[in-house]
C-alpha beads as a LAMMPS data file, in Angstrom:
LAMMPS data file: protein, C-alpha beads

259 atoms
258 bonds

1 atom types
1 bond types

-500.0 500.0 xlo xhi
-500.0 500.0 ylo yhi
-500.0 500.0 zlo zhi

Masses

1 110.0

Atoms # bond

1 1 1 295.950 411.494 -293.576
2 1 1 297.993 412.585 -290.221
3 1 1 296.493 415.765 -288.948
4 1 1 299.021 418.203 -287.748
5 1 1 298.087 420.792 -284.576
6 1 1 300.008 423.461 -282.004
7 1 1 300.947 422.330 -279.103
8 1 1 300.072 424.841 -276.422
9 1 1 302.461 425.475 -272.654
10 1 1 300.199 425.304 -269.941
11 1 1 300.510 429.150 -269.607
12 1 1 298.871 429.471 -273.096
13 1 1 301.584 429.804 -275.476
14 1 1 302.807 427.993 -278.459
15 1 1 304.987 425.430 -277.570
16 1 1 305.722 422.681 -281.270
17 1 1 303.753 421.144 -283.721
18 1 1 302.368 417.834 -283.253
19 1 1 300.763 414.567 -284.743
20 1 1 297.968 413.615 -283.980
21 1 1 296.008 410.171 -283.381
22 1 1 294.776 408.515 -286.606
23 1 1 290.946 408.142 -284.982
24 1 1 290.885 412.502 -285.167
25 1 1 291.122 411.566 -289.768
26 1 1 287.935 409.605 -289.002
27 1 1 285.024 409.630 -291.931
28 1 1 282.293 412.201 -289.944
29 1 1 279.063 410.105 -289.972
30 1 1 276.246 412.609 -288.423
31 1 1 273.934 409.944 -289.024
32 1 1 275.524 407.244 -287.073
33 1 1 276.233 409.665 -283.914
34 1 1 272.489 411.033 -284.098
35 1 1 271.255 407.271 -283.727
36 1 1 273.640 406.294 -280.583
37 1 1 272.657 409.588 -278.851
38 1 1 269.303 408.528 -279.608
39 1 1 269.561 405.550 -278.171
40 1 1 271.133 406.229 -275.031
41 1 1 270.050 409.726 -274.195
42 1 1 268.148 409.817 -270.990
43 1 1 264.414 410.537 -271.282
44 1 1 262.499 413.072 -268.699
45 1 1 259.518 410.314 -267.506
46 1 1 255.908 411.947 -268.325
47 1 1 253.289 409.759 -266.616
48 1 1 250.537 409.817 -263.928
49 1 1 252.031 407.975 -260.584
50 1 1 250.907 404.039 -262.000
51 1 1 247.968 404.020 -259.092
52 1 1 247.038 406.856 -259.035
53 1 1 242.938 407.165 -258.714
54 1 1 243.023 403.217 -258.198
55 1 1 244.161 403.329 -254.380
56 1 1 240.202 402.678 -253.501
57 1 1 238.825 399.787 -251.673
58 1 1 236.340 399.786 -254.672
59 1 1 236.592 396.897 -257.232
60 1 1 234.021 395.296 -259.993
61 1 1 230.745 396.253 -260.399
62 1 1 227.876 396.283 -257.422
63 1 1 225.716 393.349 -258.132
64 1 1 221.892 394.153 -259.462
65 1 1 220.406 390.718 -258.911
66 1 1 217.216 391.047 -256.923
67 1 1 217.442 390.081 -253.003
68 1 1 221.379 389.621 -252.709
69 1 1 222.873 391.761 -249.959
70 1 1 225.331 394.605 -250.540
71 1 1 223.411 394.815 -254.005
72 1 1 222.099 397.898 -255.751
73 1 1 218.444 397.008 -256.836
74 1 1 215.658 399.348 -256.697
75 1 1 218.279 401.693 -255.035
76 1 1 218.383 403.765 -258.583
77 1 1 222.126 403.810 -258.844
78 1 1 224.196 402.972 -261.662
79 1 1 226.501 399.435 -261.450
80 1 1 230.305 401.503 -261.336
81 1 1 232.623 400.366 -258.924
82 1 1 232.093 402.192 -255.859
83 1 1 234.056 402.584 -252.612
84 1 1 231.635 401.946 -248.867
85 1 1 231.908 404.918 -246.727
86 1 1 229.747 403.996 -243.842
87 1 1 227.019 400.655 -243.406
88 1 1 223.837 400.079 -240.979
89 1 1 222.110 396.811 -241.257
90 1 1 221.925 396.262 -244.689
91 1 1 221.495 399.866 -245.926
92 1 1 225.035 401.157 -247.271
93 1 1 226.301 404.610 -248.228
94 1 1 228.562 404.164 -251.541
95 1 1 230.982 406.685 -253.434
96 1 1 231.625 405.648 -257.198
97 1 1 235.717 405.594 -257.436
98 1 1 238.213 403.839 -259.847
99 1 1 236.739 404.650 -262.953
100 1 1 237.927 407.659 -265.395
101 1 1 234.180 409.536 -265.257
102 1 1 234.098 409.640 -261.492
103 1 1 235.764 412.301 -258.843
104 1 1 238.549 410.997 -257.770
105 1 1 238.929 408.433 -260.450
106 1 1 241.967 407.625 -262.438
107 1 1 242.260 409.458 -265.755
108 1 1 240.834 408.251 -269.121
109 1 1 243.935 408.132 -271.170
110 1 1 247.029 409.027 -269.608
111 1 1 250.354 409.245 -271.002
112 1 1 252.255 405.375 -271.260
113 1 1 255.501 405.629 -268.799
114 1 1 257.086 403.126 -271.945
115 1 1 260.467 403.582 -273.245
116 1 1 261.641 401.636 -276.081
117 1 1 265.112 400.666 -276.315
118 1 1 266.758 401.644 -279.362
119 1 1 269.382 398.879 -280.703
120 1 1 273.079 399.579 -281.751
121 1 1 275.682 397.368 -282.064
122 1 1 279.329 397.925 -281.327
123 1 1 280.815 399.116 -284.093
124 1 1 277.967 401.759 -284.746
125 1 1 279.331 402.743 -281.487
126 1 1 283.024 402.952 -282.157
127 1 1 282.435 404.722 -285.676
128 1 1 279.773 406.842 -283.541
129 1 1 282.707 407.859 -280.814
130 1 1 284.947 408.271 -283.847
131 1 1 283.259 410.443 -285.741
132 1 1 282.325 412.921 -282.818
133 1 1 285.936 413.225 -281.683
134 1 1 286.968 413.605 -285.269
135 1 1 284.558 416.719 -285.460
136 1 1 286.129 418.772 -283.161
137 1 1 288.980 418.568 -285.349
138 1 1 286.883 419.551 -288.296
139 1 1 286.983 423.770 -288.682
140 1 1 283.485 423.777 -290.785
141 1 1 281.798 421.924 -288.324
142 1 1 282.538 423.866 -285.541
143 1 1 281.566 426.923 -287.267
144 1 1 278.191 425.683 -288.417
145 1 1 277.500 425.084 -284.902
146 1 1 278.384 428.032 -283.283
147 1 1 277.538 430.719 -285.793
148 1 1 278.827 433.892 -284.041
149 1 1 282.329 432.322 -284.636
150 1 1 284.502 433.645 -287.811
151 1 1 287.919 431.906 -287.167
152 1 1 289.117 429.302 -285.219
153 1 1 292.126 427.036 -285.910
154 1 1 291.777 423.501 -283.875
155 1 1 292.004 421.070 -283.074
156 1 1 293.510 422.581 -279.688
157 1 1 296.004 420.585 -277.228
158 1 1 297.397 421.627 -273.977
159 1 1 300.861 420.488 -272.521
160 1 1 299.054 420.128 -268.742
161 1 1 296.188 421.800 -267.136
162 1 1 297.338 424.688 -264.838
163 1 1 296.640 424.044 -260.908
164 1 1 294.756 427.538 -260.567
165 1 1 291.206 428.271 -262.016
166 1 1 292.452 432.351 -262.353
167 1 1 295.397 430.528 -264.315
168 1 1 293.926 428.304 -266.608
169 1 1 291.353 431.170 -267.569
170 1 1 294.440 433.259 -268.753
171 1 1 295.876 430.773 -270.422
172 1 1 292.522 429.851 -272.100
173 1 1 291.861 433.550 -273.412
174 1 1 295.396 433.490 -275.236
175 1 1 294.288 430.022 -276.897
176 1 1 291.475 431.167 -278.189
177 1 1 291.351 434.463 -278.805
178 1 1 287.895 435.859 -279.891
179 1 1 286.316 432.538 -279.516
180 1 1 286.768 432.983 -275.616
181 1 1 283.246 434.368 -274.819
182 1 1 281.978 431.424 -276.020
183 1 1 284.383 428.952 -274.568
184 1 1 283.438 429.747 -271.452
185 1 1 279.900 429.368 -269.731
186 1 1 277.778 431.604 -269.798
187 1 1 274.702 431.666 -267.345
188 1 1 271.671 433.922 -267.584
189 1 1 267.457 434.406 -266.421
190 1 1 265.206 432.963 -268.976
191 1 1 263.083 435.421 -270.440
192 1 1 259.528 434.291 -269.821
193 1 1 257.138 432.143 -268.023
194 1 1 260.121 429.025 -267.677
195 1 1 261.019 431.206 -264.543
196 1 1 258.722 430.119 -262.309
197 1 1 258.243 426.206 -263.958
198 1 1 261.574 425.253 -262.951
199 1 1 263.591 426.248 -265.274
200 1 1 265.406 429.787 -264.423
201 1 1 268.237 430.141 -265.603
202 1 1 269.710 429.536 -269.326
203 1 1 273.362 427.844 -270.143
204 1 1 275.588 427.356 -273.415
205 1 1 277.587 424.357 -273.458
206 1 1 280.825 426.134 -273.322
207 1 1 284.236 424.155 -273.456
208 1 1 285.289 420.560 -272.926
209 1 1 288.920 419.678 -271.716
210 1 1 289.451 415.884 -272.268
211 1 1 291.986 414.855 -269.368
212 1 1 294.310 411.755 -269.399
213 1 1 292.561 408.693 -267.483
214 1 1 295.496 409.287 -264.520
215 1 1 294.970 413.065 -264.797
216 1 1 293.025 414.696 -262.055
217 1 1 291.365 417.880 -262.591
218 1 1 288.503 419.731 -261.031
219 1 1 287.617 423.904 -262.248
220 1 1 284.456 425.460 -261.838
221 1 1 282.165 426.347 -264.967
222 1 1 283.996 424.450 -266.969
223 1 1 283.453 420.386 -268.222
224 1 1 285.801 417.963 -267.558
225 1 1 285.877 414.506 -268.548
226 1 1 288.979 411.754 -268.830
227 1 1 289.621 410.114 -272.103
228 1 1 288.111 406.650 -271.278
229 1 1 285.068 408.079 -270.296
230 1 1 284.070 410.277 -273.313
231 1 1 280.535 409.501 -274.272
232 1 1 278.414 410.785 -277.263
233 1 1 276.595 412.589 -274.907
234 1 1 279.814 414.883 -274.240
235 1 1 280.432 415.676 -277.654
236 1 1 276.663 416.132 -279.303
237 1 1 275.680 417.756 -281.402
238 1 1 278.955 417.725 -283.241
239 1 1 281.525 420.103 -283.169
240 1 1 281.613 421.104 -279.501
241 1 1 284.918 423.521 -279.018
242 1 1 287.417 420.597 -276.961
243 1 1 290.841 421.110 -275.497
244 1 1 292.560 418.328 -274.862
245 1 1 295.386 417.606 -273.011
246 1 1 298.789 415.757 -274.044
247 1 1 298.535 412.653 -272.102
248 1 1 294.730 412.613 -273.407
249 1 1 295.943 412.758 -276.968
250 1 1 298.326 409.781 -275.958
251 1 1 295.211 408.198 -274.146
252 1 1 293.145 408.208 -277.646
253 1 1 296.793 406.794 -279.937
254 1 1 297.053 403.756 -277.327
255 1 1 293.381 402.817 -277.173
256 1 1 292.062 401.977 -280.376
257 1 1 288.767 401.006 -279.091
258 1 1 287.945 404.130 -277.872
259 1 1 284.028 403.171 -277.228

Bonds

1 1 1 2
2 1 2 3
3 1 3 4
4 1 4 5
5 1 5 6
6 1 6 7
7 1 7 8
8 1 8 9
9 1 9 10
10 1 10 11
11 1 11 12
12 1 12 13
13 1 13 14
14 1 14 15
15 1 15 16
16 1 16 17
17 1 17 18
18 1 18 19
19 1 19 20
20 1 20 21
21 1 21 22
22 1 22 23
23 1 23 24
24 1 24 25
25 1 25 26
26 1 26 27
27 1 27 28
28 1 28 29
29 1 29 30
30 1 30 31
31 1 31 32
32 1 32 33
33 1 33 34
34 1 34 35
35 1 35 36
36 1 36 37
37 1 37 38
38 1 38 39
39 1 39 40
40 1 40 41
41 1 41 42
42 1 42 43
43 1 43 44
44 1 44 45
45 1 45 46
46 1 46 47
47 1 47 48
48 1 48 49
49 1 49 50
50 1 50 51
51 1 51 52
52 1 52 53
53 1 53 54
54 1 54 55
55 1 55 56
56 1 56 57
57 1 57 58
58 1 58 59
59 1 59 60
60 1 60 61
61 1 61 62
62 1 62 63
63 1 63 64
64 1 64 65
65 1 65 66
66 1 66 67
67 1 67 68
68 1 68 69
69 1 69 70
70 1 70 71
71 1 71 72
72 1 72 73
73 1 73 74
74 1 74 75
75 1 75 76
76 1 76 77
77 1 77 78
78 1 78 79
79 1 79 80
80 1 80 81
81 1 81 82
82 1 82 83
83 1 83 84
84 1 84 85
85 1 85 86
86 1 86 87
87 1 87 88
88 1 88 89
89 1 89 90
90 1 90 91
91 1 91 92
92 1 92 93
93 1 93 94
94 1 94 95
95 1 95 96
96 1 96 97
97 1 97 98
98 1 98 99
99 1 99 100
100 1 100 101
101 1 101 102
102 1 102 103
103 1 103 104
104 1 104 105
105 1 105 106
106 1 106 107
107 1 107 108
108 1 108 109
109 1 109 110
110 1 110 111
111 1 111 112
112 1 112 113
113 1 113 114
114 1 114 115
115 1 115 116
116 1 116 117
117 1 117 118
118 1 118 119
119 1 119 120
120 1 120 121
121 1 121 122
122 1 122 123
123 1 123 124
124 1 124 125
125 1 125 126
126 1 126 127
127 1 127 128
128 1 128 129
129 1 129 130
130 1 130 131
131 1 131 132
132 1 132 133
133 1 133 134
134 1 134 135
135 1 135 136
136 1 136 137
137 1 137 138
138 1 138 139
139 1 139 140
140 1 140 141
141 1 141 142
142 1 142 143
143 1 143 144
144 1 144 145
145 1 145 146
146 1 146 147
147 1 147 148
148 1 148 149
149 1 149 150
150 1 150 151
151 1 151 152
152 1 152 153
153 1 153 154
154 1 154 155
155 1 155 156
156 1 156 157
157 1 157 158
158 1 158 159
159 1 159 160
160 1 160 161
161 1 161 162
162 1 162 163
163 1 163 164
164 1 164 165
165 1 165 166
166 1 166 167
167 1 167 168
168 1 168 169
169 1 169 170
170 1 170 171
171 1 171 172
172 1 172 173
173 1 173 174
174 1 174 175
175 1 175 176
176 1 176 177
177 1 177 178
178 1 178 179
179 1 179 180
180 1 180 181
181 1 181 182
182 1 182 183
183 1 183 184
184 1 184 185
185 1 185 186
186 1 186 187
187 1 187 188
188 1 188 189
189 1 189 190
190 1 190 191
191 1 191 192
192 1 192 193
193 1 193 194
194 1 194 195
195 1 195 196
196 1 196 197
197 1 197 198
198 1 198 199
199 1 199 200
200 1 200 201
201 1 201 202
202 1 202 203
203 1 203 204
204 1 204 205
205 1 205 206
206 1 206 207
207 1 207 208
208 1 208 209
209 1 209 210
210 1 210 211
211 1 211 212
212 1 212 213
213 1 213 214
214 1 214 215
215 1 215 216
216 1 216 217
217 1 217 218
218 1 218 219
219 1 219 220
220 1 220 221
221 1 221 222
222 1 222 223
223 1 223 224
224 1 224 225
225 1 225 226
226 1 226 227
227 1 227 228
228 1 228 229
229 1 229 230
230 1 230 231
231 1 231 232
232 1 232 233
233 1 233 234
234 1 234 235
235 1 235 236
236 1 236 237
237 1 237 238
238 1 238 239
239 1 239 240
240 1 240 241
241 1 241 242
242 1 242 243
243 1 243 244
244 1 244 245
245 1 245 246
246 1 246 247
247 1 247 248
248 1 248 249
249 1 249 250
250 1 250 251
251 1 251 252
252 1 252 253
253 1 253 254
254 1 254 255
255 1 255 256
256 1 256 257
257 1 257 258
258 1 258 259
């Protein structure tokens, strides 16, 4: 089944009617674009430094055998690996260190800095890659995900890209209509503690223009990416509001093996 869409000037108005690439008909698998982003979503590492409370000249155990020197017999003190801070003769002045009960000492359990791989073979890929640039095609999907929306007609393509950001933004509003407030990004303080941990401010998504890969664009607040390098990570969760351009629609006919 050919899908059918308007054709938009780059000054926002309706231009024809065209067809559009047979990989935008694609069977939506959720499941099988949920698994790749899975598997190749970048994790935030949550571990202690991998020395850290082991950077001590103190190894083993001190020795309790009964006239060996540098030995802890009759001295009272318990056989943990401890760390020499000063020595006369044979007397010596130890500091327990390494061990999880002692100051200074590495922690007891700490959280593994282990990621496993997750597995998935090429053609989850391509059906993966498929699917998510079928579903911003697909009108229910986008409104499930962005539930302030009531109507919206896409998928949307754009002749070129205008050259000005003031432009584009124009031309943008008369695409979309209502669904312009949440095209664009909007950037706000968190409400909270996450202020001072980092975290300040608060973003939506907002819109993604898919560019031919010899089209060269650049706006701010707004994400860009050419048609050979559209990841799942660009499109996920599913249903992400996309304009794409002409030569990115003739990008996706030509290359069949879009992942």
């Amino acid at each position: 089944m050919t899908i059918k869409t308007t054709l938009y000037s780059s000054a926002g108005t309706k231009k024809e009617e065209i067809s559009l690439p047979e990989i935008f008909s694609s069977k939506i698998r959720e499941d099988i674009c949920a698994k790749l982003f899975e598997a190749t979503k970048e994790i935030q590492p949550y571990a202690p430094f991998a020395e850290a409370g082991k950077r001590h000249s103190a190894s083993g155990t001190i020795s309790k055998r009964r006239h060996k020197w540098k030995g802890s017999y009759g001295k009272g003190i318990s056989r943990v690996p401890r760390k020499k801070m000063w020595r006369r003769g044979n007397q010596f002045y130890w500091i327990a260190a390494e061990v999880s009960s002692v100051r200074g000492g590495r922690r007891a359990h700490p959280p593994k800095l282990i990621k496993k791989l997750k597995k998935i073979n090429k053609n989850e890929i391509k059906l993966a890659i498929a699917s998510a640039i079928a579903s911003t095609a697909n009108k229910q999907i986008i409104l499930s995900r962005y539930s302030s929306l009531k109507e919206i007609n896409p998928p949307y393509v754009i002749e070129e890209l205008p050259s000005k950001t003031k432009d584009l933004i124009a031309s943008l509003e008369k695409i979309f209509g209502s669904a312009f407030s949440i095209a664009m990004k909007n950037k706000k303080v968190r409400a909270g503690k996450g202020k001072a941990r980092g975290r300040k401010y608060k973003s939506n998504a907002g819109l993604l223009i898919v560019i031919g890969k010899d089209e060269h664009a650049k706006f701010k607040g707004i994400d860009i990416v050419k048609s050979n390098e559209l990841s799942i990570s660009d499109l996920y969760p599913l249903g992400r509001l996309t304009i794409y351009t002409k030569k990115a629609i003739k990008d996706l006919e030509e290359n069949k093996n879009v992942a």
